[in-house]
C-alpha positions in Angstrom: -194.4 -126.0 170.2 -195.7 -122.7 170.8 -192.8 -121.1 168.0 -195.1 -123.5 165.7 -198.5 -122.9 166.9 -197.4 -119.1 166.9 -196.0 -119.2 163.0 -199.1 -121.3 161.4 -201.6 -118.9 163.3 -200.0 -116.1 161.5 -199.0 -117.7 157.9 -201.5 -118.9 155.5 -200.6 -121.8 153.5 -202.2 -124.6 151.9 -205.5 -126.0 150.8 -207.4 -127.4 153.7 -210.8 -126.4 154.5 -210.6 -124.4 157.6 -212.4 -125.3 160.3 -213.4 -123.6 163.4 -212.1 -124.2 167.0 -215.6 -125.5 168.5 -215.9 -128.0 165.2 -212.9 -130.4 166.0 -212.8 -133.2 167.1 -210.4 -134.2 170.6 -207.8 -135.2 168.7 -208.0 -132.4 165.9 -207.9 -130.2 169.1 -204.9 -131.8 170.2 -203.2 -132.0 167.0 -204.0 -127.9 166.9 -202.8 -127.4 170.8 -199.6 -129.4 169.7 -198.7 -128.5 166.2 -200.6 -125.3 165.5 -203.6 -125.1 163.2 -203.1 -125.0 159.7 -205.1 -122.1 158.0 -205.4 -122.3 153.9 -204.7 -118.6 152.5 -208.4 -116.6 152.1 -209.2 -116.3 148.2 -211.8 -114.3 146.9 -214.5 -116.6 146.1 -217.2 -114.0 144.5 -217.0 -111.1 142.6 -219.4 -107.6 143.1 -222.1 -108.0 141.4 -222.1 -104.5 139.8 -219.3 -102.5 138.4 -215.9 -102.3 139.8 -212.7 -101.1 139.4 -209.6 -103.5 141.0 -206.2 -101.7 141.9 -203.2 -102.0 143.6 -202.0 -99.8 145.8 -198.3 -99.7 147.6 -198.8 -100.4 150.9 -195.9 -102.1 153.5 -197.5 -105.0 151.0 -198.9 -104.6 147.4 -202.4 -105.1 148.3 -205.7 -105.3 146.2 -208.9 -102.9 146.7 -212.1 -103.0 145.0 -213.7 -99.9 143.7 -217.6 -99.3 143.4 -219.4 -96.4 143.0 -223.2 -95.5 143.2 -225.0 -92.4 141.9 -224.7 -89.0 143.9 -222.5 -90.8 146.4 -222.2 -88.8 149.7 -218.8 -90.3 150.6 -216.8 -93.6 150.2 -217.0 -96.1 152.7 -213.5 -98.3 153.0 -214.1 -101.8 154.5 -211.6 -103.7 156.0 -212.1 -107.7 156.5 -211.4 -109.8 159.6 -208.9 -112.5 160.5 -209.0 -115.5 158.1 -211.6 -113.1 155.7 -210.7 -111.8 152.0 -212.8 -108.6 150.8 -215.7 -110.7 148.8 -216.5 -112.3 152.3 -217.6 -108.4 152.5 -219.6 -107.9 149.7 -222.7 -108.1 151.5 -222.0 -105.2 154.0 -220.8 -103.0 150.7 -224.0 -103.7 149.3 -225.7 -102.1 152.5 -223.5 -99.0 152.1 -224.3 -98.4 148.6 -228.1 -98.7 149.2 -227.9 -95.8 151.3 -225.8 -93.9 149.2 -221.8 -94.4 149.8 -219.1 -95.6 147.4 -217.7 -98.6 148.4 -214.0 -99.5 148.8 -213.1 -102.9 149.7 -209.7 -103.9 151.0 -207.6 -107.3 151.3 -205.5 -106.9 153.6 -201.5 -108.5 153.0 -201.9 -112.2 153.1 -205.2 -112.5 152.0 -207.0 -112.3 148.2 -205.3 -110.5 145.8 -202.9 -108.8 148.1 -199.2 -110.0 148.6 -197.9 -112.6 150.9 -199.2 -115.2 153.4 -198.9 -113.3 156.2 -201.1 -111.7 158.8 -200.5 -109.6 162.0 -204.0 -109.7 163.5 -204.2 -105.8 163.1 -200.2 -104.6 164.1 -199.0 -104.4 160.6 -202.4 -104.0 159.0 -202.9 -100.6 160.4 -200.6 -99.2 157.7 -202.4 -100.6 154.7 -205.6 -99.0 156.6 -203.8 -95.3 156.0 -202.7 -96.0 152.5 -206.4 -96.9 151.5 -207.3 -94.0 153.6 -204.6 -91.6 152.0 -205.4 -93.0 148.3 -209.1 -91.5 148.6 -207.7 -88.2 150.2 -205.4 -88.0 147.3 -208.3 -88.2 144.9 -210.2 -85.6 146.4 -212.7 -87.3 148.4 -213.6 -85.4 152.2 -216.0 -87.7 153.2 -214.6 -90.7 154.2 -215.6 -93.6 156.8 -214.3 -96.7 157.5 -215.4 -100.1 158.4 -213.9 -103.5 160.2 -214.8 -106.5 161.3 -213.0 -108.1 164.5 -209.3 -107.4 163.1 -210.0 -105.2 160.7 -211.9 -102.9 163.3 -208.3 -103.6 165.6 -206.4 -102.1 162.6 -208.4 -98.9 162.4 -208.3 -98.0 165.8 -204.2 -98.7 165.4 -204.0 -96.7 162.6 -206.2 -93.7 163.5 -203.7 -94.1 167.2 -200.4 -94.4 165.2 -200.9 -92.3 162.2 -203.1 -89.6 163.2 -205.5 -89.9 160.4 -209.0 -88.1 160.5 -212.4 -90.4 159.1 -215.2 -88.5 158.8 -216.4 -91.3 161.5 -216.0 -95.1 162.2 -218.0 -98.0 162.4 -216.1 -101.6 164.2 -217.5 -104.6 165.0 -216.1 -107.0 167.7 -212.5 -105.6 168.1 -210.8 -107.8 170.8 -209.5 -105.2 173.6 -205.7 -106.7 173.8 -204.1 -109.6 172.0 -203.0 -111.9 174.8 -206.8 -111.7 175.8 -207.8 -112.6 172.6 -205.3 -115.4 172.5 -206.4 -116.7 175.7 -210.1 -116.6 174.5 -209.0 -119.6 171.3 -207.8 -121.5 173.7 -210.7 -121.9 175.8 -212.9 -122.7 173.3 -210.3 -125.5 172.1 -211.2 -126.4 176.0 -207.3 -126.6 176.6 -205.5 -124.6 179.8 -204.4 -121.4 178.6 -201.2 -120.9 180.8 -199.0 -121.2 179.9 -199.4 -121.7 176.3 -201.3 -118.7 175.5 -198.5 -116.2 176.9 -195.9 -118.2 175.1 -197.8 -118.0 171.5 -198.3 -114.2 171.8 -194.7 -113.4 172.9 -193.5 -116.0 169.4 -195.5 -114.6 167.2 -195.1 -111.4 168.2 -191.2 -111.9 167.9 -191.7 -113.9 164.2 -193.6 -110.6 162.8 -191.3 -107.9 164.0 -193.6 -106.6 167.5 -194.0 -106.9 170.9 -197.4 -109.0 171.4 -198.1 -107.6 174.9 -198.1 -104.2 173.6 -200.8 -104.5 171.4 -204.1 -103.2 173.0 -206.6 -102.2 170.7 -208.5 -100.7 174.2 -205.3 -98.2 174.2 -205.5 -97.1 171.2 -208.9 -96.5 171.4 -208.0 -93.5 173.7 -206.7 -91.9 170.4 -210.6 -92.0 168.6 -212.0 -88.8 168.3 -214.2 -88.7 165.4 -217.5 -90.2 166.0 -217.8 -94.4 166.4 -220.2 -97.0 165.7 -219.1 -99.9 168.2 -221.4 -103.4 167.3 -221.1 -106.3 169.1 -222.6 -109.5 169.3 -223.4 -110.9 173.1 -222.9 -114.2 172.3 -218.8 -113.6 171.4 -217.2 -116.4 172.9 -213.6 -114.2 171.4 -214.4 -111.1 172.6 -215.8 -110.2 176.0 -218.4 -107.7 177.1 -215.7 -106.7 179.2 -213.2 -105.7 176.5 -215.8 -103.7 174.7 -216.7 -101.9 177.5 -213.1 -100.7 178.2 -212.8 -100.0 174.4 -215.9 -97.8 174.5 -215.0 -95.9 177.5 -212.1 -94.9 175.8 -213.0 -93.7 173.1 -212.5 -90.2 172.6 -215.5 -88.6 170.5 -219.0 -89.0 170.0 -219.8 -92.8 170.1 -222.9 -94.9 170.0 -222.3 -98.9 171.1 -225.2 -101.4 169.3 -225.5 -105.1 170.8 -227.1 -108.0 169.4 -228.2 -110.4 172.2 -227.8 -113.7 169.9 -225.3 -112.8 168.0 -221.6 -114.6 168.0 -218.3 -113.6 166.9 -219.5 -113.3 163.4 -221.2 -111.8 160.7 -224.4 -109.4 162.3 -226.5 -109.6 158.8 -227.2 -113.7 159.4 -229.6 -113.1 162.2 -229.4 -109.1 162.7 -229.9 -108.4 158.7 -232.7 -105.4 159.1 -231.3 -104.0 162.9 -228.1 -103.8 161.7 -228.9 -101.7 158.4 -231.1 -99.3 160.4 -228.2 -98.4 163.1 -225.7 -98.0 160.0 -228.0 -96.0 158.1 -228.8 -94.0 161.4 -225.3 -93.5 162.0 -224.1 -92.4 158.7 -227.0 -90.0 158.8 -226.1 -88.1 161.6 -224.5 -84.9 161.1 
């Protein structure tokens, strides 16, 4: 049971709508605690309303980035989406950094959009593509780089900048869980379900189906690798992520940091009910020298 839970959490396949762990019914909670939730593959549903460039670069997957540029940039900006997300779900965060002046790179990670495959890692495996985007802009010539993620895709920069040493001109992550089997124990209390000893089980097989050890992967560790300054956002309302994790992960981080909250806010995206607050502390923080 768990081997199958484990495999469907990370493989996209399908067409069903996806629905959220707190809007099933008993029985499509039990179906999910039994057989593992089914999770159609994110597709880009918009396109950026201004001019853009696609590519594809060569990452452990082939995956697809979005280009935009804005007048006497002052850097680039690469944002990287969450679990389940695609890079149009993003759209309205790159539209924020290119009203304050910043190019715009937007990312699918493997198993989402136009990038390869139908699988995810929650972060593991993602930190690679991170560098590739990272090193792409390097290669062209740009100094000024900073990236962005949401939940996973803040866990994947803080992986990367700890495996791969590479240097951001600074970082701004939203909601990063602090260790996976925490994270994993969090979806299964909000499917109101025990989570021993299920919850161990699905880390340690899905860990094993994508080539890592589950346990090990602690985004609060690598944290401890962050030395260029850090925007750390979070929502008080996170029923995935606890106060408690992003304490630890602040703590640890290594440079200058600044942590925002946002009392109402859930596990999800800040502009809904934080639109203004939120642009004000990015624009703050990309304007400090």
């Amino acid at each position: 049971m768990a081997f199958f839970h484990a495999y469907r959490f990370t493989h996209f396949s399908g067409n069903e709508v996806r629905l959220k762990p707190d809007q099933l019914s008993f029985g499509g909670k039990m179906k999910a605690l039994f057989l593992g939730a089914s999770n159609p593959r994110p597709e880009n549903k918009d396109l950026p309303a201004r001019e853009f460039t696609a590519i594809k670069l060569q990452s452990n997957k082939t995956i697809e980035c979005w280009k935009i540029k804005t007048d006497s940039a002052k850097g680039t900006v690469i944002v990287f989406h969450g679990y389940g997300g695609m890079k149009s779900s993003m759209l309205d965060k790159a539209d924020a950094f290119l009203s304050i002046g910043y190019n715009v790179m937007l990312v699918d990670f493997m198993g989402s959009g136009g990038s390869e495959g139908n699988q995810t890692t929650i972060g593991y495996n993602e930190a690679e593509e991170v560098k590739t985007c990272f090193d792409h802009l390097q290669q062209e010539g740009e100094k000024n780089i900073y990236l962005f993620g949401t939940s996973m895709g803040a866990v994947a920069i803080l992986k990367s900048i700890a495996d791969y040493q590479i240097a951001p001109k600074g970082i701004i992550i939203e909601c990063p869980f602090g260790n996976l089997y925490k994270t994993t124990c969090a979806r299964f209390k909000m499917l109101g379900v025990p989570r021993f000893p299920m919850a161990g089980l699905l880390v340690f097989w899905g860990g094993i189906q994508n080539g890592f050890w589950g346990f090990s992967h602690k985004p609060s560790r690598d944290a401890l690798s962050v030395k260029c300054p850090t925007l750390l956002l979070y929502g008080e309302q996170d029923k995935r992520v606890s106060r408690e994790e992003i304490d630890l992960i602040y703590k640890n981080l290594a440079g200058e940091k600044y942590l925002k909250t946002y009392p109402l806010a859930g596990h999800e995206n800040y502009l809904k009910k934080y639109g203004e607050k939120w642009k004000s502390d990015i624009k703050s923080f990309l304007s400090t020298p």
